[in-house]
Each structure stands twice: as C-alpha cells, then as structure tokens.
C-alpha positions in Angstrom: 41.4 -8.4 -30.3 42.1 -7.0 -33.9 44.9 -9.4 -34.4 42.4 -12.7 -33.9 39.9 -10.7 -36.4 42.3 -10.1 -38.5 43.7 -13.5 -38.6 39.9 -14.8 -39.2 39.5 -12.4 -42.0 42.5 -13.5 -44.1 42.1 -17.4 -43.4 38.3 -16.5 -44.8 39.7 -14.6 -48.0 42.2 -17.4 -49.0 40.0 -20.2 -47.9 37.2 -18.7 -50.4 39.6 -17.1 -53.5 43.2 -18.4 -53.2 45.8 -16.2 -53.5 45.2 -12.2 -53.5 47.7 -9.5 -54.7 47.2 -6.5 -52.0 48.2 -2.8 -53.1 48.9 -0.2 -50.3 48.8 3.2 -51.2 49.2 6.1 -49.1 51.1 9.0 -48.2 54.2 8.6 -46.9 53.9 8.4 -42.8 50.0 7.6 -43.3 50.1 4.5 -42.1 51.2 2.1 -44.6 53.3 0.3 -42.4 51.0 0.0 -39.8 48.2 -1.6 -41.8 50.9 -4.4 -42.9 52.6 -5.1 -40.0 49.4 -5.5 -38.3 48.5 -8.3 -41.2 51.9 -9.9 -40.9 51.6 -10.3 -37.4 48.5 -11.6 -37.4 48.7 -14.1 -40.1 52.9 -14.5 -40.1 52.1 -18.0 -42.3 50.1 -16.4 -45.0 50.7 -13.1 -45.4 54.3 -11.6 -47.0 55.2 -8.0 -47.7 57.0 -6.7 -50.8 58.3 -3.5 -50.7 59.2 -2.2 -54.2 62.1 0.1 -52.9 63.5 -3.1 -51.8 62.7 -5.3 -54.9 64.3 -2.5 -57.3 67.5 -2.8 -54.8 67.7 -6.1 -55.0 67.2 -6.2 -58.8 70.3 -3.7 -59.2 72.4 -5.8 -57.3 71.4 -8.8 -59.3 71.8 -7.4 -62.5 75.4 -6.3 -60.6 76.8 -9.6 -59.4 74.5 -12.7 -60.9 75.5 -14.7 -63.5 76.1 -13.7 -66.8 77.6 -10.5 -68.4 75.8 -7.3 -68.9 77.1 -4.6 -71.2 77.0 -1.1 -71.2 73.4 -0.1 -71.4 72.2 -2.6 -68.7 75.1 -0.7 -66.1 73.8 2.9 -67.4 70.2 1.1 -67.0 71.1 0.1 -63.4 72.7 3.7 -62.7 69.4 6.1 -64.0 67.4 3.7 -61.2 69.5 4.1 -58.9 69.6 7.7 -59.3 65.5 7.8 -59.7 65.3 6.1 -56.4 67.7 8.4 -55.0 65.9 11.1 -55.9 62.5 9.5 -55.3 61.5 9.5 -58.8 58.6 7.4 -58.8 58.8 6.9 -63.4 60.8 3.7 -63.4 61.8 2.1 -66.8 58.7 -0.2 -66.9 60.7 -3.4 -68.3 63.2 -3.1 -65.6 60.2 -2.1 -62.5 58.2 -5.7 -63.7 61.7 -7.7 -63.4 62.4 -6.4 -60.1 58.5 -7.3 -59.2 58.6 -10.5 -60.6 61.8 -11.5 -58.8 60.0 -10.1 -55.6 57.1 -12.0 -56.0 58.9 -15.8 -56.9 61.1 -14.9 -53.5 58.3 -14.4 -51.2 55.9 -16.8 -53.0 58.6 -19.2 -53.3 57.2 -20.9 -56.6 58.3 -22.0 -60.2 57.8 -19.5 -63.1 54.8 -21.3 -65.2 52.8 -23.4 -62.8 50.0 -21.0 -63.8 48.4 -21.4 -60.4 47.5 -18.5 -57.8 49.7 -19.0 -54.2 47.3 -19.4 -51.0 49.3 -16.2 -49.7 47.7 -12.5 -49.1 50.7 -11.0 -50.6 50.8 -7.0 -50.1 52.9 -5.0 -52.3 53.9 -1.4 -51.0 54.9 1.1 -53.3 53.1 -0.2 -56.4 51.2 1.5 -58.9 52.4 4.8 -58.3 51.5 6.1 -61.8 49.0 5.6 -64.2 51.2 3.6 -66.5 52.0 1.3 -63.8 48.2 0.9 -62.5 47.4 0.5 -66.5 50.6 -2.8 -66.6 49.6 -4.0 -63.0 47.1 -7.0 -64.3 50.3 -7.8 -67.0 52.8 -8.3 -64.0 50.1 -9.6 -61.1 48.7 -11.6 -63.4 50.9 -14.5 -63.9 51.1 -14.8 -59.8 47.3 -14.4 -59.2 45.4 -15.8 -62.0 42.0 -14.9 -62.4 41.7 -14.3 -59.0 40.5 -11.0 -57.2 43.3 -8.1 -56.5 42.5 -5.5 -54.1 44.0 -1.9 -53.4 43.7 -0.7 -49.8 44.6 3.0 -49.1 45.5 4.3 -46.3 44.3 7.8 -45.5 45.4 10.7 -43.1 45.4 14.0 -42.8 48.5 15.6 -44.6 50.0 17.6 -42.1 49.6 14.3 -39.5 51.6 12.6 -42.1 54.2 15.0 -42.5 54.6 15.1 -38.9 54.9 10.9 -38.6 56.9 10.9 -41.8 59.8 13.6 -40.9 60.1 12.5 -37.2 61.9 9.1 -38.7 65.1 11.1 -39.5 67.6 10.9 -42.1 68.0 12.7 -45.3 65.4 10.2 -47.3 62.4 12.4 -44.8 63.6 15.7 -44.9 60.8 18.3 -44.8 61.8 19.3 -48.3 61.6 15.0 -49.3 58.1 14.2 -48.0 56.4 17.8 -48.9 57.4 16.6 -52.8 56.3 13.4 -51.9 52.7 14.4 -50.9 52.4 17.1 -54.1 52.9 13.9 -56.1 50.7 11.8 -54.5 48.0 14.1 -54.3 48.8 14.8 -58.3 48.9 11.3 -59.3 46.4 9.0 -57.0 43.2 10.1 -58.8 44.6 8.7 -62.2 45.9 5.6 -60.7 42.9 4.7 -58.8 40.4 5.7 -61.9 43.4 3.5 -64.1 42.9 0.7 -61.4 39.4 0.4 -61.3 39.6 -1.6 -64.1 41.4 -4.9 -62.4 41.0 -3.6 -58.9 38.8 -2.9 -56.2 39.2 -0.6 -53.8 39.0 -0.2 -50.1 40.4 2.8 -48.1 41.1 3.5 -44.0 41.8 6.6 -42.3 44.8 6.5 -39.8 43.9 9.7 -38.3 42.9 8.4 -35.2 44.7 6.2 -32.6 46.3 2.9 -33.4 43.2 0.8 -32.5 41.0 3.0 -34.4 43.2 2.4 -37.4 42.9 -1.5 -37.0 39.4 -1.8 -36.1 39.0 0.0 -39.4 41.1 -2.3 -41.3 39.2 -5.5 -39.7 36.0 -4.1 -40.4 36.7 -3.3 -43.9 38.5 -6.7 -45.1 35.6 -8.2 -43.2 33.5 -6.4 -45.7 35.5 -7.6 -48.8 35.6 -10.9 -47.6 31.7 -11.3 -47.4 31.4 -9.5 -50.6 34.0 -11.6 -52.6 32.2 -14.8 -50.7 28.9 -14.1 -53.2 31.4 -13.3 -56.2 30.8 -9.5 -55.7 34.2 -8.9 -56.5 35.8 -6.7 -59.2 37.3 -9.5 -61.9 39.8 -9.0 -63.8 39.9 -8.3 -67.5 40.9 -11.8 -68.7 42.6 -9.9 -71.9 44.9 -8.2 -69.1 45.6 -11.3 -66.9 46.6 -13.2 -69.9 49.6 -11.0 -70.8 50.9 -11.6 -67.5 50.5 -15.5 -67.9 52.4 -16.2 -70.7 55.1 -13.6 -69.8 56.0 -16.0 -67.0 55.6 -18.9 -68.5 
C-alpha cells in the first residue's frame, strides 16, 4: 500500500518541479535507510541514493588510480580523509567533500557537466550537510545539478536509545557502543545549526521511526504528499538565486 503511494507521490513531485535534491539526516540506526530504500523501491526508475561515505571512497580511489599524476599534498590530502572517515570525523576538507559530491551526482544522474538543466530524478543524498559549513556551501554544490528548483531535507527521528540499540546490533567495529554514542553527541550538537544554516535553500520535513515499519512509511507518504501539494501552488522554499549561481558556473 505505501509503496503505490509513494510511487504516486514522487511521479507527482517530478511531474510538477523536475529534479529535486533530497537530504536525509538522522541519527545513526534512526532510520535513514529505511526511508530510502522504501523510495528506491518504490520508484527504482526515478529515484537514486548517494551515500557520501561512498562518494568520498570512491573519490580517494580516483584521485589514487585515474589518470594523471598527483603529487605530494593530493596523497597526504587523500590520507587525512581517509583517516577522518576512519575516525568518523564528519570536518572534511570542503574542496575535496564537493569533488567527491559532484562525481557522485554526474554517476547517478548520468549527465554532462554544463547542460545547466535539473535531472527528472528524486535524488537523495545521505550523509550531507553534517555541519554548518557544509549546510552554508550545499546550494554552491546542488546547485549546478538542480537549478532553481526546490531541495528538501527530510529527517528522520527516533528516540536515542532505540537508535543505539538498531545501530550497534549491525556489528563490526564502525558501531561499537563507544562509535555511535559519539556519533549521537554530535548530532545532537550540530543539527540545530545545520538545520537553522539550511533554512535558507531548504525546506524541511521530519518523521519519527519510533514506531513499527508501517508507521514509519505511512509517515513518510503522508508527509511528501504534503510537500508535493504545497510545492504544486509554489509554496515551496526557493532558493537564493545568488547561492544557486555559484554552483552553476562551477560545473560549467
């Protein structure tokens, strides 16, 4: 049942606005993964995930093995992310995080760099803003992908203990009790300034996970249902054109 809604809801968002850039933010184990598997399921031809663990990755080993030679400061570069990712260090060298997005984005979206036009894709990007600083260059490195078009973050909620519990029952050192309870301080520290930062280019819709599965979905249907009739009448949050622009002509 949520999957046909959901399916409704996304052909109805792209049908009215184009392409939209999707933000999930959340604590780790709140559900995240649920909300965009759910999506990609439903709509497997128009939505695509990036995950920005993956995208810095695959960035490093670019940088690595492509063509071309890089020298010394590019390999020490490559090493402090590596080493931030490691240790879940969320204050990426900006230059190098809106490379690895960009990449991201032109592999999912599968276009040009300077066509200047906004995909017909609901592309949602996990892990991205984290900070402030990122949430303040978001419209610089969306902007070139989704042009004047609306961009949306959806959080997912739960209860922090619930969270810990999901997140540490995956295994492995990367959610070790002593991993995720860092990871939630941070959050909790940092999501007020990114979402007040955000408001700016962004709005903002949020679900709670605390419930069972269904709940969780019926919750996301309802609320893109929401957006969707909102953005229908141009209530949507626009975009500074000043921030948009930067993005523009740093892909052309």
């Amino acid at each position: 049942m949520h999957q046909k809604r959901l399916q409704t809801i996304v052909t109805s968002l792209l049908l009215t606005h184009g392409g939209l850039a999707c933000c999930l933010a959340g604590l780790e184990g709140g559900g995240k993964s649920t909300a965009a598997t759910a999506l990609s399921e439903a709509c497997p031809d128009l939505v695509r995930v990036v995950y920005v663990s993956k995208a810095l990755a695959t960035h490093c080993e670019f940088l690595e093995t492509g063509p071309g030679r890089h020298g010394r400061a590019t390999k020490a570069l490559i090493r402090e992310v590596r080493a931030k990712m490691e240790a879940r260090d969320k204050n990426i060298d900006p230059q190098f995080l809106k490379a690895a997005l960009h990449r991201a984005l032109m592999a999912v979206i599968g276009k040009e760099m300077g066509e200047g036009e906004s995909p017909n894709l609901f592309v949602l990007i996990d892990g991205y803003p984290r900070l402030k600083e990122q949430a303040d260059e978001a419209p610089a490195v969306l902007g070139g992908f989704f042009p004047n078009h609306p961009a949306l973050i959806l959080e997912v909620g739960c209860d922090q203990e619930e969270a810990f519990r999901r997140a540490t029952s995956r295994g492995g050192d990367w959610n070790s009790p002593s991993n995720i309870t860092r990871s939630h301080l941070e959050f909790n520290q940092r999501m007020p300034d990114v979402r007040s930062a955000a408001t700016r280019w962004s709005d903002h819709i949020m679900i709670s996970s605390d419930g069972p599965q269904d709940e969780t979905l019926a919750q996301l249907a309802d609320r893109l249902e929401e957006y969707s009739a909102r953005i229908a009448t141009g209530g949507f949050k626009k975009p500074d054109p000043a921030l948009m622009i930067q993005g523009i002509l740093a892909n052309v």
